[in-house]
C-alpha positions as a Markdown table, in Angstrom:
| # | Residue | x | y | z |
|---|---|---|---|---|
| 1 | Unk | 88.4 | 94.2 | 91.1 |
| 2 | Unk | 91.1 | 95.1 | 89.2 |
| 3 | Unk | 91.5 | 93.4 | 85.6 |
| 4 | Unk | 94.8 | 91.6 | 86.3 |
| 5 | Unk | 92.3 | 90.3 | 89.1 |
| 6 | Unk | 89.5 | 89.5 | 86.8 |
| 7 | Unk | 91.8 | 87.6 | 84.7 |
| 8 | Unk | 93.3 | 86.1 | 87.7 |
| 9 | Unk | 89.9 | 84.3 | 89.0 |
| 10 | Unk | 89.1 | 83.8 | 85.1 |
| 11 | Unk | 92.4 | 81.3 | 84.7 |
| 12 | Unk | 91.4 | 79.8 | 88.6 |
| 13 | Unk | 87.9 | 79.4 | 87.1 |
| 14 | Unk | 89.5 | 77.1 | 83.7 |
| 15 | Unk | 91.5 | 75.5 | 86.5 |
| 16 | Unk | 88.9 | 74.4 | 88.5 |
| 17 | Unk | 86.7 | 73.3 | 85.7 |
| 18 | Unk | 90.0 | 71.2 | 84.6 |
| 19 | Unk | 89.9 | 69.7 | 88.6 |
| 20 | Unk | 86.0 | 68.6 | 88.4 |
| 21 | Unk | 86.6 | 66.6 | 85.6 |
| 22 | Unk | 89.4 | 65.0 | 86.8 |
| 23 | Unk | 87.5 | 63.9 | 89.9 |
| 24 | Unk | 85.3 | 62.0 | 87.7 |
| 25 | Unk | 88.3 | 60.1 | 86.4 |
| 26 | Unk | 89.7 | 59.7 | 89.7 |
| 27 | Unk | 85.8 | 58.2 | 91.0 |
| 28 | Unk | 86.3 | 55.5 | 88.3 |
| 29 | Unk | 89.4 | 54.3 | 90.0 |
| 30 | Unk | 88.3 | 54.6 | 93.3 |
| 31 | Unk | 85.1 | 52.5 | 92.4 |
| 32 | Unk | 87.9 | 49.7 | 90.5 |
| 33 | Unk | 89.7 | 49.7 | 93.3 |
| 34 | Unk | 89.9 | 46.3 | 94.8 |
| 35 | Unk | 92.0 | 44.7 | 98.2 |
| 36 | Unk | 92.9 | 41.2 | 97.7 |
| 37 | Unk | 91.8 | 39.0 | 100.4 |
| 38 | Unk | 95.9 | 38.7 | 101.4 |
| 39 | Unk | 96.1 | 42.7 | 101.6 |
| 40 | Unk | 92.6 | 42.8 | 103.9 |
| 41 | Unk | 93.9 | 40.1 | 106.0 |
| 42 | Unk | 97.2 | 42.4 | 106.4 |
| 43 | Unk | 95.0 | 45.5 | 107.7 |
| 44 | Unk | 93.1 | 43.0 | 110.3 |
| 45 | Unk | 96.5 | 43.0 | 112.1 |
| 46 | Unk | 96.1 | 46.5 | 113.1 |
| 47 | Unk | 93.9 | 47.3 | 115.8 |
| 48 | Unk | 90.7 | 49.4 | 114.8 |
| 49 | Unk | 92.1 | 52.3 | 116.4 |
| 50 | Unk | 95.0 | 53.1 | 113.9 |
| 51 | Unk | 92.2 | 52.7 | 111.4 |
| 52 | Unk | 92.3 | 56.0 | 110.8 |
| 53 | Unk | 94.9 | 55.2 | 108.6 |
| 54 | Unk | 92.8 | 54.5 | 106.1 |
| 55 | Unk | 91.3 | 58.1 | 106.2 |
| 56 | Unk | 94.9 | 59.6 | 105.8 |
| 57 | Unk | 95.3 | 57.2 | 102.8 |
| 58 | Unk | 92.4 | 57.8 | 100.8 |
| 59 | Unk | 92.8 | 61.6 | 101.2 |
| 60 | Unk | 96.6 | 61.0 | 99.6 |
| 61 | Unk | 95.4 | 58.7 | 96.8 |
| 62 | Unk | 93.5 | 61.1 | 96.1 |
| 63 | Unk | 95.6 | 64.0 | 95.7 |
| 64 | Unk | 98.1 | 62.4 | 93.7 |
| 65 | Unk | 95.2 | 61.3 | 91.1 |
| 66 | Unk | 94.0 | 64.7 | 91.3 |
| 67 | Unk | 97.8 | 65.9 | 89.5 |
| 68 | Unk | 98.5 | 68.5 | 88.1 |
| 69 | Unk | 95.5 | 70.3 | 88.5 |
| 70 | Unk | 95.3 | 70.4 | 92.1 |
| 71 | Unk | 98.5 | 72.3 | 91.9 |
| 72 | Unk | 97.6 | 74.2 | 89.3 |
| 73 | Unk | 94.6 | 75.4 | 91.3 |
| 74 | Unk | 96.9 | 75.8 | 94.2 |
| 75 | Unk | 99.5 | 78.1 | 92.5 |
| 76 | Unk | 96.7 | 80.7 | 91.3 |
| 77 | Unk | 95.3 | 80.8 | 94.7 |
| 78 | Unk | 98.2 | 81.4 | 96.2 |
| 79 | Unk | 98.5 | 84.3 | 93.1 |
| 80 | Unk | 95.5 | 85.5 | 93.6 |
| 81 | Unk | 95.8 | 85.7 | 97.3 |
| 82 | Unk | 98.8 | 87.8 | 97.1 |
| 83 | Unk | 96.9 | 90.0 | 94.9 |
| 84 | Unk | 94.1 | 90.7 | 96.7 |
| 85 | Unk | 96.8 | 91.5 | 100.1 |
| 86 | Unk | 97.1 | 94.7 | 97.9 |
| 87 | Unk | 93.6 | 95.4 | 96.4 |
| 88 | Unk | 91.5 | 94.1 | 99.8 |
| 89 | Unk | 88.8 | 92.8 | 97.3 |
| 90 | Unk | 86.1 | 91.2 | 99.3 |
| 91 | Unk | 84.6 | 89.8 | 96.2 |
| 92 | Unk | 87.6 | 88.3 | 95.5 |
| 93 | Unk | 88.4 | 87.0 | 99.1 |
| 94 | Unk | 85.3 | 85.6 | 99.1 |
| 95 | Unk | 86.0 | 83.5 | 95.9 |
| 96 | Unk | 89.3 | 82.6 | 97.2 |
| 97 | Unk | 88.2 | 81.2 | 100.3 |
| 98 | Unk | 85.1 | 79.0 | 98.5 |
| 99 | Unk | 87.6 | 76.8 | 96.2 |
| 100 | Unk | 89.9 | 76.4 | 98.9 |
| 101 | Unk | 88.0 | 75.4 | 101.1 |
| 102 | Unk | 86.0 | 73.1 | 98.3 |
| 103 | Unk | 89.9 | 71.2 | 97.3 |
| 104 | Unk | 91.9 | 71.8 | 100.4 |
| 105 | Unk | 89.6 | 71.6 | 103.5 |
| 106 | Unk | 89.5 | 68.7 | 105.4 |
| 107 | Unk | 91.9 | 68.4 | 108.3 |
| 108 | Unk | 95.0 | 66.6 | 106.5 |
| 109 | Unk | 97.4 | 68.5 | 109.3 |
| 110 | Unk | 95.3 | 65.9 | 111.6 |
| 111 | Unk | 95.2 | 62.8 | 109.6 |
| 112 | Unk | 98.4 | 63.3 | 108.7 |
| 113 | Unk | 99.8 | 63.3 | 111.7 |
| 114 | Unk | 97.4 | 61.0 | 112.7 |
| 115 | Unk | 99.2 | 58.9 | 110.5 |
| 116 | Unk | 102.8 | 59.8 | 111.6 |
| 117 | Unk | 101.8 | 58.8 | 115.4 |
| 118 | Unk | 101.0 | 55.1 | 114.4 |
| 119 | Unk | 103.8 | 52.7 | 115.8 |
| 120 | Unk | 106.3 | 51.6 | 112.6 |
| 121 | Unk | 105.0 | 48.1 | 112.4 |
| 122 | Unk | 101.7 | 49.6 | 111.7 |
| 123 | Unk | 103.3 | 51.8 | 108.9 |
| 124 | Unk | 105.1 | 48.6 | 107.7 |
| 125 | Unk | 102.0 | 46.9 | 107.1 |
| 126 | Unk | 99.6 | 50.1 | 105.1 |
| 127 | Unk | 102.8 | 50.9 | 103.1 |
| 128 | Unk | 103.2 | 47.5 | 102.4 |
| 129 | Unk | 99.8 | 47.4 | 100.4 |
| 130 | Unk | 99.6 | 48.8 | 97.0 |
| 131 | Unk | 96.2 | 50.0 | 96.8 |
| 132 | Unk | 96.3 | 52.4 | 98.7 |
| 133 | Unk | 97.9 | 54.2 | 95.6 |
| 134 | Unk | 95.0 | 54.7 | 93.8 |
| 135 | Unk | 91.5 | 56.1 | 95.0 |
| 136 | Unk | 89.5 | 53.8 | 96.9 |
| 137 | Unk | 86.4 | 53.6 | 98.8 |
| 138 | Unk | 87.8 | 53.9 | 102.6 |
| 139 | Unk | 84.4 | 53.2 | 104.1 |
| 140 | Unk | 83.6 | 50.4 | 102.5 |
| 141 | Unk | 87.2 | 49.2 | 103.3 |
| 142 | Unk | 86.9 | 49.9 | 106.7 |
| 143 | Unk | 83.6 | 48.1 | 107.0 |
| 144 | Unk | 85.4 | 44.8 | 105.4 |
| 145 | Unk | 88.3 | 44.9 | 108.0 |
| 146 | Unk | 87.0 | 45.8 | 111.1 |
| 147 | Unk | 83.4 | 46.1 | 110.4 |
| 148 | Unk | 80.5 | 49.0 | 110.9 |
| 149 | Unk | 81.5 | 51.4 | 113.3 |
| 150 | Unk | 79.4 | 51.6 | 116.4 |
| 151 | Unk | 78.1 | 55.0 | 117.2 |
């Protein structure tokens, strides 16, 4: 690797270390998190099915507690990628591909429009509740509302 590349994966390295500790903080507010009985009471209006809802949500709480460093991580990737379109380092494709898979794997193309699918009055409703701004347990939400799921 070249040493603008070295010092490339050495800044993604600080960044990432800055990202793990920030999912500690964000862990404390998901475990705080709590629905009111009136908000859990709004989500047994929609049917199980557009549960999945939830999945999109907590996957969006998240990355807006994980700011900046998400998109600090992001923006060297996306750097370092460029970079290595020139060098071909396979060392360097390799880390590359671990961290983003690690932060930005995950399917949120799918949940997301997962998400967009759902009829407006379903929308109304998750929108309408405010903690679904911060981090919360989604499983243990979805449990409350429309119970275990049956495999």
């Amino acid at each position: 690797m070249s040493a603008e590349a070295e010092y490339g994966v050495s800044v993604l390295d600080a960044q990432y270390n800055l990202a793990e500790a920030k999912v500690d903080i964000c862990k404390q507010h998901e475990t705080k998190a709590q629905f009111t009985q009136a908000e859990k009471d709004a989500l047994k209006v929609i049917p199980k099915e557009h549960s999945i809802a939830v999945a999109y949500l907590a996957k969006q709480a998240w990355e807006v507690c994980m700011q900046p460093e998400l998109s600090e991580v992001a923006a060297s990737l996306l750097v370092l990628q460029e970079l290595n379109e020139k060098e071909q380092s396979q060392q360097l494709a390799v880390k590359i591909n671990a961290v983003r898979n690690i932060l930005f794997g995950g399917g949120k193309l799918v949940k997301e429009m997962q998400y967009n699918a759902l009829p407006a009055e379903t929308k109304k409703i998750l929108n309408s509740i405010s903690t679904f701004q911060q981090p919360f347990d989604a499983i243990a939400l979805f449990e409350d509302v429309w119970g275990a799921p049956s495999y």
